[in-house]
C-alpha positions in Angstrom: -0.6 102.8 106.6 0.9 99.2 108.1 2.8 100.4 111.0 5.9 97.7 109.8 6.1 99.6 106.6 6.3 102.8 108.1 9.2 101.3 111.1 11.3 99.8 107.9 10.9 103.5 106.5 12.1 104.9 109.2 15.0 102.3 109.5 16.1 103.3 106.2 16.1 106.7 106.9 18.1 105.9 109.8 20.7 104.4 107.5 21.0 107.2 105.3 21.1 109.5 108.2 18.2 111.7 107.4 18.2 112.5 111.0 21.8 113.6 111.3 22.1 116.3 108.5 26.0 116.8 109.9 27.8 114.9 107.8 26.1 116.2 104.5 26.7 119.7 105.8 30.2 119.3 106.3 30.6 117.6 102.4 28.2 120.8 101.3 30.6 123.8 102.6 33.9 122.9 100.9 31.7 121.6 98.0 30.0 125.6 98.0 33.3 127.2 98.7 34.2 125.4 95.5 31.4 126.7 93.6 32.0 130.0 94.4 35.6 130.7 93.6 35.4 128.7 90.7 32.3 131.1 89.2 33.9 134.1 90.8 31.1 134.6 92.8 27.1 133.1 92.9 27.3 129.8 90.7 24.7 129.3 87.7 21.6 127.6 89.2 21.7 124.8 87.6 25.4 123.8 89.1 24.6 125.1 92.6 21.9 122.4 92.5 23.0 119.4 90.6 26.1 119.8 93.3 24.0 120.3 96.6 21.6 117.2 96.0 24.4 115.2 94.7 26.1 115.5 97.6 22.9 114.7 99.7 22.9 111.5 97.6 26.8 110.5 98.0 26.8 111.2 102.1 23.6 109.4 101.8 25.2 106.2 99.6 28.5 106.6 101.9 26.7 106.2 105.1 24.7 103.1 103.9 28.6 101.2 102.7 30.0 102.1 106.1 27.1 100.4 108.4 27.5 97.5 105.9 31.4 97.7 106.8 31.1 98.2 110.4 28.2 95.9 111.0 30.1 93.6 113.2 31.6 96.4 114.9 28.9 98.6 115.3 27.1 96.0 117.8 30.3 95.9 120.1 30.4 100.2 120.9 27.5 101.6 122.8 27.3 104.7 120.2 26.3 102.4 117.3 24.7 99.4 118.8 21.1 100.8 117.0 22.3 101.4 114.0 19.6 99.3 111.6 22.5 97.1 109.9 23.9 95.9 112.9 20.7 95.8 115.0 19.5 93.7 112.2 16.1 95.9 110.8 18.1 96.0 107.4 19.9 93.6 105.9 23.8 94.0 104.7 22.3 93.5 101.2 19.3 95.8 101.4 22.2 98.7 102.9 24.5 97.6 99.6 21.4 98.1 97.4 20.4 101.7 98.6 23.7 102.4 98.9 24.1 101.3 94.4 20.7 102.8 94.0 21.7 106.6 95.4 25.5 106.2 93.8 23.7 105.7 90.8 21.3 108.6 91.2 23.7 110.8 91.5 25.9 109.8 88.5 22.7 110.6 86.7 22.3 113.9 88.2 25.5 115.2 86.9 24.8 113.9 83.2 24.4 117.2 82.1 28.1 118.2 83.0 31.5 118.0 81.3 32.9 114.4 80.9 35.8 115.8 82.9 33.2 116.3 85.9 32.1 113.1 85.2 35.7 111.0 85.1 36.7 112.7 88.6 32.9 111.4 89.9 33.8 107.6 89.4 37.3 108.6 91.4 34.8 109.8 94.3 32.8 107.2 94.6 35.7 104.6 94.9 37.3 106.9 97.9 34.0 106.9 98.9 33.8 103.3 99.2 37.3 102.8 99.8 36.9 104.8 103.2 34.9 102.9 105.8 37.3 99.7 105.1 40.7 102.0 105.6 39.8 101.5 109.4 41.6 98.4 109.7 44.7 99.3 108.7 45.9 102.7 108.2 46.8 104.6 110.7 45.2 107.9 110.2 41.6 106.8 108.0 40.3 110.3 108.6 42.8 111.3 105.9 40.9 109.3 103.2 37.5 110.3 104.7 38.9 114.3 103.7 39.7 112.6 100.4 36.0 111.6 100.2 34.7 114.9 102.0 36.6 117.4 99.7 36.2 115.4 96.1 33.4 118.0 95.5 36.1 120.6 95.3 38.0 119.9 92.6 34.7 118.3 90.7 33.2 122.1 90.8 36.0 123.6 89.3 36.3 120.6 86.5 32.7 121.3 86.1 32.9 125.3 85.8 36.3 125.9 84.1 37.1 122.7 83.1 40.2 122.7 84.4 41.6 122.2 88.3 43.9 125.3 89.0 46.8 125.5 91.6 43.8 127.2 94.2 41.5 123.9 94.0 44.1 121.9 95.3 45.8 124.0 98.1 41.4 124.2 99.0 41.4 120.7 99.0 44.5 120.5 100.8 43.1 122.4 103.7 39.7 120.7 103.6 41.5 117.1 104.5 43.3 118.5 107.2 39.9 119.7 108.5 38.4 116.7 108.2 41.1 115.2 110.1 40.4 117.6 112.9 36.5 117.1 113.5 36.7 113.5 113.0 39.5 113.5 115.5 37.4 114.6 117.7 34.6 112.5 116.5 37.1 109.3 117.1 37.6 110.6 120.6 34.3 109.6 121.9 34.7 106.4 120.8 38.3 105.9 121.4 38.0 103.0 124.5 35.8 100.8 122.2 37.9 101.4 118.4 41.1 100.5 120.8 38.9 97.5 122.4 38.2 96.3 118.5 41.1 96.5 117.2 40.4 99.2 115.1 42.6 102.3 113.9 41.6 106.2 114.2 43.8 108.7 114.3 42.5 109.6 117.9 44.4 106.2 118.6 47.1 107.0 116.3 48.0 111.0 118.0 47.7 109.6 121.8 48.1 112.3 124.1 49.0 114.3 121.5 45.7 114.2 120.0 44.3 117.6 120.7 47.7 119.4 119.7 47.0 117.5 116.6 43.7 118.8 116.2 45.2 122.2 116.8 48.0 121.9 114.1 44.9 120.1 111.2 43.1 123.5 112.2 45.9 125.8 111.8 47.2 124.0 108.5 43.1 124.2 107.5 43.5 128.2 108.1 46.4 128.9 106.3 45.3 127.3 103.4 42.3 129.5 103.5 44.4 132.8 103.4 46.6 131.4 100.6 43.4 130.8 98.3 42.5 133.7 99.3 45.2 135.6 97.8 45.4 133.8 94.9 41.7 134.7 94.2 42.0 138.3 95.2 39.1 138.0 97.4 38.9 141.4 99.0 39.8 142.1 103.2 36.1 141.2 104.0 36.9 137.6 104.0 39.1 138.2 106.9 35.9 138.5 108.7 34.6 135.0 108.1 38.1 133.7 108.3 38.1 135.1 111.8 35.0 133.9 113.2 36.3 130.4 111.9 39.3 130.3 114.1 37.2 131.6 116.8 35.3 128.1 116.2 38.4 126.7 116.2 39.4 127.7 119.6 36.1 127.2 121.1 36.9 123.2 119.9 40.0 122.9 120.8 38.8 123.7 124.3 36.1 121.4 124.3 38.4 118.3 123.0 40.9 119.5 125.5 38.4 117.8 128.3 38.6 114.6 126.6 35.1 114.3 127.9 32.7 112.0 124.8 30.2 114.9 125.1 32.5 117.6 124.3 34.5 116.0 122.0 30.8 115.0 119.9 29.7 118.5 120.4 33.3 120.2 119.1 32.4 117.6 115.7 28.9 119.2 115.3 30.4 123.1 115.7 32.6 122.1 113.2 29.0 122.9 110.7 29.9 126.8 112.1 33.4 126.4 111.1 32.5 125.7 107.7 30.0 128.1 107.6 32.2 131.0 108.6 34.4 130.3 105.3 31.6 130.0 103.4 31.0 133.8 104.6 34.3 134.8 104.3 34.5 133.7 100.2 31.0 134.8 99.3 32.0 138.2 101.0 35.6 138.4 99.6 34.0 138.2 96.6 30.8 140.1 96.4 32.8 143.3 98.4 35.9 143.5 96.3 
């Protein structure tokens, strides 16, 4: 196989992030706790996987728009500089067109749902593009990228029950706050370049307050657990996922506390654990009632 096909393959891959599966696991475990409370517990197959690769695709499709958006940023902050848009082994256009081509794979992929499903998808995707642009000029653009990072929540309900209730939204609620949180602490690393560019984060935005901030997007994240939880009647077992995700919680908040870049990066990986423990604490709330 030509050895320049195989390198632009691998560029693309880089693009899409194929080697950094963090992102499409933290849109996957609000997108399964979804699943789950909605159906009350295991999800019908065919849901569970129309939702898992479609949010593959849209990470996927939202990582390709922002390189195409930060292309002349990238090239100025050491983290990003070989990124393939920026470092110039894909072209803006080429990331646009994978970026259309997944998008529209995954429209595709949820044909067989409800048209309400469908309506709340073509909200996603403009969040989803909205998001990497937000960076010049709002304050706190984590915010929107918990917009973009929860949208699967209140898509599984529309797609299950066909209906959003009160729960989906007080989930979703707590999901953006989250995502403020990890990508607080995913700001912090490169906080000396974004304030170098010009650029807004809310690691900019808090200051020295940034990992009481974190603390309080945490805290408002864990509370909004319990209080789905009670309005699902999910048994005392998910008090033992629940727990083991504020231990997470802590463990980051005393990594960001160092303000060191490869602390604060590896806080925003654990934050997979994090999820992970809700996910527990839901599937068990519900399969030990």
């Amino acid at each position: 196989m030509d050895h320049r096909f195989v390198a632009r393959l691998i560029s693309y891959a880089h693009l899409i992030r194929l080697d950094k599966p963090i992102g499409t696991l933290l849109l996957l475990w609000p997108t399964w706790w979804a699943l789950w409370l909605a159906s009350g517990g295991f999800p019908a197959w065919d849901i569970l996987c129309i939702f898992t690769v479609g949010t593959f695709l849209m990470r996927s499709a939202g990582c390709a728009v922002n390189d195409y958006a930060d292309q002349d940023f990238d090239r100025h902050v050491r983290r990003t500089q070989g990124r393939p848009v920026t470092s110039g082994k894909i072209s803006g256009k080429e990331a646009l067109a994978v970026a259309g081509i997944l998008a529209l794979s995954a429209f595709l992929l949820i044909q067989p749902l409800n048209a309400f499903t469908k309506e709340l998808s073509v909200l996603a995707l403009l969040v989803a593009i909205v998001y990497p642009f937000t960076k010049r000029f709002f304050a706190i653009p984590q915010a929107i990228l918990g917009i973009a990072f929860g949208f699967g929540i209140p898509m599984a309900y529309a797609a299950i029950l066909n209906f959003i209730p009160l729960e989906a939204w007080i989930l979703f609620a707590g999901n953006i706050f989250w995502a403020i949180a990890y990508d607080t602490a995913y700001a912090m690393v490169d906080r000396d370049d974004d304030i170098r560019l010009g650029l807004r984060t809310s690691a900019i935005t808090f200051g020295r307050f940034d990992v009481l901030a974190i603390g309080i997007c945490y805290g408002v994240l864990l509370l909004c657990q319990i209080w789905v939880a009670q309005i699902a009647h999910l048994s005392p077992y998910f008090y033992l996922g629940w727990m083991a995700a504020a231990l997470c919680a802590m463990y980051h908040l005393r990594l960001v506390s160092s303000r060191q870049r490869d602390e604060c990066f590896k806080a925003f990986r654990h934050n997979n654990w994090l999820g992970a423990c809700l996910f527990l604490g839901i599937t068990l709330g519900l399969a030990l009632a």
